[in-house]
N, C-alpha and C positions, 0 to 999 in steps of 0.2 A: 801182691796178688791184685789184680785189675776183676771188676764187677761192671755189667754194664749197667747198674743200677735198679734192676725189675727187683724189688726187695717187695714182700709184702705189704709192706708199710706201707708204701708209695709207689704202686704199682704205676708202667709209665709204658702207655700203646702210641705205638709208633705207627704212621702211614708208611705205606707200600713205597711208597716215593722218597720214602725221608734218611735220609744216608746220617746223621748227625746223631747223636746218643749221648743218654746222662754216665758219667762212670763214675766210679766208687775206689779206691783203695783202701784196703784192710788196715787201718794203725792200731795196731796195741789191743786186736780184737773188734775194734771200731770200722764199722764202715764212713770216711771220710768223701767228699764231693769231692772231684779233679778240679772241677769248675770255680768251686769258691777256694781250694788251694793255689788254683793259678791265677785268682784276681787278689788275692795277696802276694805270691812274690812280683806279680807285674805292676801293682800300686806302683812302684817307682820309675817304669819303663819298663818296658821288654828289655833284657841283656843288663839291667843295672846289676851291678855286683851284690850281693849277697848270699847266705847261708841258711839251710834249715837247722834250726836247734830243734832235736828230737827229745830231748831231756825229759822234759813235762807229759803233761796226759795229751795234750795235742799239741800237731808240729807247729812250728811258729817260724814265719817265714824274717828274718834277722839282715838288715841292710851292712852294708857294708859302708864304709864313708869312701867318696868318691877318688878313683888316683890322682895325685896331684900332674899337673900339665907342665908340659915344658915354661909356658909363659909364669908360671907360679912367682919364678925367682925375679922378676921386675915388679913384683906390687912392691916392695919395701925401698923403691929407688927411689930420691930425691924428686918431685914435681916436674922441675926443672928437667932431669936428666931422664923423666919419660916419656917426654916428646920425640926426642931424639931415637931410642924405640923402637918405635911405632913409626916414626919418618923412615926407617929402615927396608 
């Protein structure tokens, strides 16, 4: 359930002109900020892999460890025979 955030608490007046809005989702009873949930899972970038763990009393936004890359499989080759490569 999406809130655009006018809670009592911290009531928030908007100008006539102003198109942008504070919003809220419901967890667990809780009204939650969209804002400070999406400067957590975007700490790593925008589009980094990870998960929300919902388990606890609030979501927790949970990284995933990066996919490994095609290049992976040359870091354990011989000094020598990474030149060659990379000359490719």
């Amino acid at each position: 359930m999406l809130d655009e955030g006018n809670t009592p608490v911290f009531p928030v007046i908007y100008p006539a002109n102003e198109p942008r809005r504070v919003w809220d989702v419901v967890f667990k009873g809780e009204a939650l900020n969209v804002g400070m949930l999406l400067s957590m899972k975007y700490a790593n970038g925008v589009g980094a892999p990870g998960h929300w763990d919902t388990s606890g009393s609030d979501p927790v936004w949970v990284s995933d460890p990066p996919a490994p890359t095609r290049h992976r499989r040359y870091a354990s080759a011989p000094p020598h025979a990474r030149s060659q490569f990379v000359a490719q």
